[in-house]
MMTF fields as JSON, N, C-alpha, C and O atoms, coordinates in Angstrom:
{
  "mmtfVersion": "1.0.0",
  "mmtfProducer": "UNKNOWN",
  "numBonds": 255,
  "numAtoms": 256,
  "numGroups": 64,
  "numChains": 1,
  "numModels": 1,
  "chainsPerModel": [1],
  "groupsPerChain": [64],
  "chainIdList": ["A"],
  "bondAtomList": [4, 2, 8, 6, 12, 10, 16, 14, 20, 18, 24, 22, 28, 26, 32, 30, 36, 34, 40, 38, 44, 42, 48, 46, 52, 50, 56, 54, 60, 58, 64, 62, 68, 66, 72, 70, 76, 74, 80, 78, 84, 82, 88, 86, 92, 90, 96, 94, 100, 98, 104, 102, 108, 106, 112, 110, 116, 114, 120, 118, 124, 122, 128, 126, 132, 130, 136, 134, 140, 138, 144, 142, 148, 146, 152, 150, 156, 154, 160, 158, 164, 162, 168, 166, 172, 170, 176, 174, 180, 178, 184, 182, 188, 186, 192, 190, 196, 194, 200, 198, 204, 202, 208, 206, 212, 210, 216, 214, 220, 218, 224, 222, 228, 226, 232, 230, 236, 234, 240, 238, 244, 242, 248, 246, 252, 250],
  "bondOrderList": [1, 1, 1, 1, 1, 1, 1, 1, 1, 1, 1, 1, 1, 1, 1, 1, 1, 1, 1, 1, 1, 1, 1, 1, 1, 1, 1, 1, 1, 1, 1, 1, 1, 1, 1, 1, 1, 1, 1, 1, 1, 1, 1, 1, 1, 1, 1, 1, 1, 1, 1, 1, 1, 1, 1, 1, 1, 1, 1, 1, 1, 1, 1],
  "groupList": [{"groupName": "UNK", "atomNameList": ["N", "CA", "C", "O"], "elementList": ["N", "C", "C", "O"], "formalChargeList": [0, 0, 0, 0], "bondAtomList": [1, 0, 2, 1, 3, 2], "bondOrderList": [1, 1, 2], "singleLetterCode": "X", "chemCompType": "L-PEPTIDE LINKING"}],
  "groupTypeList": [0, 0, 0, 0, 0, 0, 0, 0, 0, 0, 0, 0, 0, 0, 0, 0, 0, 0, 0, 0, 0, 0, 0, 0, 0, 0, 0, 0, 0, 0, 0, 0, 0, 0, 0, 0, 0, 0, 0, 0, 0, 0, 0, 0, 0, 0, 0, 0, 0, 0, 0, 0, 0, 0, 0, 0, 0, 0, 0, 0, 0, 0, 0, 0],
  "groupIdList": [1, 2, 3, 4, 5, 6, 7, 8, 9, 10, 11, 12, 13, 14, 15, 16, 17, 18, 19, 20, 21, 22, 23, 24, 25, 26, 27, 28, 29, 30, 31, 32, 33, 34, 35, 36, 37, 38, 39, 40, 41, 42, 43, 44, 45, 46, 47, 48, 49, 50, 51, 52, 53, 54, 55, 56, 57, 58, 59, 60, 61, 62, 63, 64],
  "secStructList": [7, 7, 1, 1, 7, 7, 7, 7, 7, 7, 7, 7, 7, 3, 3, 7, 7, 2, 2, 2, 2, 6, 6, 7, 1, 3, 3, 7, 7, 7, 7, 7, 4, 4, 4, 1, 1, 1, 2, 2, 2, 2, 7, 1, 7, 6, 6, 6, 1, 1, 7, 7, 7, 7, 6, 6, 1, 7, 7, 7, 7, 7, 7, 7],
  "xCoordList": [-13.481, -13.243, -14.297, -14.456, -15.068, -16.054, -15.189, -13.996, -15.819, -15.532, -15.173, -15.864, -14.158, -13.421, -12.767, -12.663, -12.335, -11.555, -10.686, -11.066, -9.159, -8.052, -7.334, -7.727, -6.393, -5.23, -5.103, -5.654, -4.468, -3.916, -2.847, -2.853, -1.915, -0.701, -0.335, -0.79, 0.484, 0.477, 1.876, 2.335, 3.006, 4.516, 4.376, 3.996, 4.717, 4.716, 5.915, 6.403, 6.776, 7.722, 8.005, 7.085, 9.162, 9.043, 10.542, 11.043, 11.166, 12.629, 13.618, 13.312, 14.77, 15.817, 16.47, 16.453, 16.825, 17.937, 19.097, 19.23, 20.123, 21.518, 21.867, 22.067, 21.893, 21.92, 21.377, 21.903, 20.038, 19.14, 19.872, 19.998, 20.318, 20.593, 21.398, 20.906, 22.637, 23.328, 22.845, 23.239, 21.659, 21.206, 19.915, 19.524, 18.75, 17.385, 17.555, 18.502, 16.066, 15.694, 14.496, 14.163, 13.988, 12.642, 13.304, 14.116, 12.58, 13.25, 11.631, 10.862, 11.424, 10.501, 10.501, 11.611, 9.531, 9.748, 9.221, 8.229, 10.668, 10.572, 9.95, 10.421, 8.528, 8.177, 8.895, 9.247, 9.104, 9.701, 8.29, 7.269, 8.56, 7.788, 6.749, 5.569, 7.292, 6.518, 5.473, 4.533, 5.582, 4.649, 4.194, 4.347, 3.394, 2.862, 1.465, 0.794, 0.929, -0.002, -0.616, -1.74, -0.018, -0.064, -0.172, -0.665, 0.242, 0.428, -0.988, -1.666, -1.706, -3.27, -3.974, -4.492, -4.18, -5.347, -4.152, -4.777, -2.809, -2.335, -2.582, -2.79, -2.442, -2.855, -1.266, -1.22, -0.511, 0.409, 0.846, 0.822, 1.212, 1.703, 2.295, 3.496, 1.989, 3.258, 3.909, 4.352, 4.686, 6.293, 6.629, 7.464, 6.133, 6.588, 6.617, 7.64, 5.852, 5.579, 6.368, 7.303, 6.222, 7.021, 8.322, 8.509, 9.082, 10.306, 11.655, 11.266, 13.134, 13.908, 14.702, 15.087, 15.044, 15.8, 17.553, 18.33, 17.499, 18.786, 20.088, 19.887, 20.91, 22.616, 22.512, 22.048, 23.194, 23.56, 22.201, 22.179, 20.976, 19.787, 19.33, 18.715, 20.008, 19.924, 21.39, 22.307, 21.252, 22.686, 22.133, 21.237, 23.092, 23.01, 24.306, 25.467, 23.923, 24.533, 24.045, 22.94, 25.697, 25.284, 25.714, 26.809, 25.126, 25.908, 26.986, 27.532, 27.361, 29.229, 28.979, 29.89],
  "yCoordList": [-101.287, -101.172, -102.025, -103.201, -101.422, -102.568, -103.421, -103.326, -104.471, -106.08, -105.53, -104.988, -105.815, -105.672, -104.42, -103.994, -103.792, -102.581, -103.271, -104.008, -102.847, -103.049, -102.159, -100.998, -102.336, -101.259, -100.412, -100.717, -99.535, -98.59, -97.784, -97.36, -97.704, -96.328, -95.219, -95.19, -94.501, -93.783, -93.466, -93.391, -93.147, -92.905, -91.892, -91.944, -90.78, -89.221, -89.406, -90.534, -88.12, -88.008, -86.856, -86.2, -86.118, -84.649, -84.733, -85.811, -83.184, -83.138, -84.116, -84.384, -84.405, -85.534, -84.204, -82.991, -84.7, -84.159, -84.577, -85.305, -83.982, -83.909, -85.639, -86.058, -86.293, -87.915, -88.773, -89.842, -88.124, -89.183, -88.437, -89.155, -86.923, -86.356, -87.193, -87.65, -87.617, -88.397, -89.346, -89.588, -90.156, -91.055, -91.188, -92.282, -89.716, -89.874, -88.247, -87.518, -88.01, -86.676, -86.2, -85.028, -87.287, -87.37, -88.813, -89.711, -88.481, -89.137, -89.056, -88.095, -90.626, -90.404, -89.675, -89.562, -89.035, -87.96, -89.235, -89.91, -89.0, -89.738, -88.554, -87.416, -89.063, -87.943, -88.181, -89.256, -87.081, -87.156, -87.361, -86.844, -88.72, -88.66, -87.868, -88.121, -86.737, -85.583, -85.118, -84.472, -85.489, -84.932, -85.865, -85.809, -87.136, -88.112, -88.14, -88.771, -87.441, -86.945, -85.593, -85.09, -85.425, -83.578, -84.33, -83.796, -85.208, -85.403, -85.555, -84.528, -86.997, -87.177, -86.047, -85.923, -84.863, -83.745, -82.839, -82.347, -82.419, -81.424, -80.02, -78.851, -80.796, -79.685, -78.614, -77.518, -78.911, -77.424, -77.763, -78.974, -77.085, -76.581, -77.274, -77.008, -78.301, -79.406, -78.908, -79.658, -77.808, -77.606, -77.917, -78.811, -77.338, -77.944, -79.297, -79.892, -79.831, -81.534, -82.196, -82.938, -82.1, -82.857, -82.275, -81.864, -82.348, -81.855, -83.234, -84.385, -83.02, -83.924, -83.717, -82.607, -85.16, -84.814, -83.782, -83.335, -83.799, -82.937, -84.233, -85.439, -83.737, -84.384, -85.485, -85.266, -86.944, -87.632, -88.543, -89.548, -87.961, -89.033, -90.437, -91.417, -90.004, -91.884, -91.936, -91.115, -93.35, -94.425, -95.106, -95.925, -94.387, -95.143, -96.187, -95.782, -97.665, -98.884, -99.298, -99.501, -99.343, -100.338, -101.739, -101.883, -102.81, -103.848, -104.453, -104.012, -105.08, -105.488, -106.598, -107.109],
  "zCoordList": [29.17, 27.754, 27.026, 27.354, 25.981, 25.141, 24.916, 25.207, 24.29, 23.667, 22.125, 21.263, 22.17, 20.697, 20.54, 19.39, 21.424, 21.189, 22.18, 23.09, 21.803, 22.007, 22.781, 22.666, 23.542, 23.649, 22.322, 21.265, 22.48, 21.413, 22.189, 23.345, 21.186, 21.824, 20.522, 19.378, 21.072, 19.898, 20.25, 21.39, 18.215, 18.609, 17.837, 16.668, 18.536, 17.814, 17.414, 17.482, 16.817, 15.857, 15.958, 16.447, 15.634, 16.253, 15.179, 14.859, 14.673, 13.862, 15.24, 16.402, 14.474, 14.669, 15.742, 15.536, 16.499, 17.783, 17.243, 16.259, 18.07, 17.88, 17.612, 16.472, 18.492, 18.653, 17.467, 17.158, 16.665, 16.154, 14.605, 13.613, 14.57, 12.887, 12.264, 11.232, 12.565, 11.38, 10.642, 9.501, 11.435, 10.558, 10.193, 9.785, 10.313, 10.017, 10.153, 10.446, 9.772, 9.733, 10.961, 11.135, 11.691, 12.404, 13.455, 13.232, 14.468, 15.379, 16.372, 16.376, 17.3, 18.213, 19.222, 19.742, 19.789, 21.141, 22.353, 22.627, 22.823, 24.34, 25.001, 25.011, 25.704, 27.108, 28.137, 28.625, 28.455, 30.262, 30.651, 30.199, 32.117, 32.887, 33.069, 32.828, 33.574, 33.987, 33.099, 33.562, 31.413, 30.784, 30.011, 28.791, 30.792, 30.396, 30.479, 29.663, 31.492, 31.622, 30.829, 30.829, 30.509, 29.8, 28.041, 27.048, 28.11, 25.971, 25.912, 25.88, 25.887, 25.589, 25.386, 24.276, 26.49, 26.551, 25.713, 24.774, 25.623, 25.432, 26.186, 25.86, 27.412, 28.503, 28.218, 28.776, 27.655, 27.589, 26.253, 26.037, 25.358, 24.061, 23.316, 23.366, 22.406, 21.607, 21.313, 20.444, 21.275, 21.091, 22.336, 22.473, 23.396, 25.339, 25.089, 25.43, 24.644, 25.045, 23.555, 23.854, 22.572, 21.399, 20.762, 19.616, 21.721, 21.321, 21.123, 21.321, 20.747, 21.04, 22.163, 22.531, 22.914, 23.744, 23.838, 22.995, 25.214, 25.04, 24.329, 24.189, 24.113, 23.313, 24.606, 25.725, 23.988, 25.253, 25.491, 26.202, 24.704, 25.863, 25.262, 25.684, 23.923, 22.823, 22.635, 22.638, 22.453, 22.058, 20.668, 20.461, 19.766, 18.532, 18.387, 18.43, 18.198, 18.174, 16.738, 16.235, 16.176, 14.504, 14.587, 15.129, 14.185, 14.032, 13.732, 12.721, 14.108, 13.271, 12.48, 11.828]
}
């Protein structure tokens, strides 16, 4: 890596899944494993790759 460039990541965003709708409209896309390799180049189709997970795959916790 040159001298003075940093890490970088990137948090895509994709419509809110079942889990994330009650309380936002846009929600981050967790990759499966499997298509961690495939996001960077977009070696297959961002609807395949930036989607929300299925019901069940986030836990929304509010404070008391």
């Amino acid at each position: 890596m040159p001298d003075g460039v940093g890490d970088a990541f990137t948090l895509p965003t994709t419509e809110q899944g079942p889990d994330a709708a009650p309380i936002h409209n846009r929600q981050v896309v967790a990759l499966e494993r499997a298509n961690w390799e495939a996001w960077p180049c977009l070696e297959r189709p961002k609807a395949e790759l930036l989607r929300p997970l299925p019901t069940g795959s986030f836990t929304v916790e509010f404070p008391t």
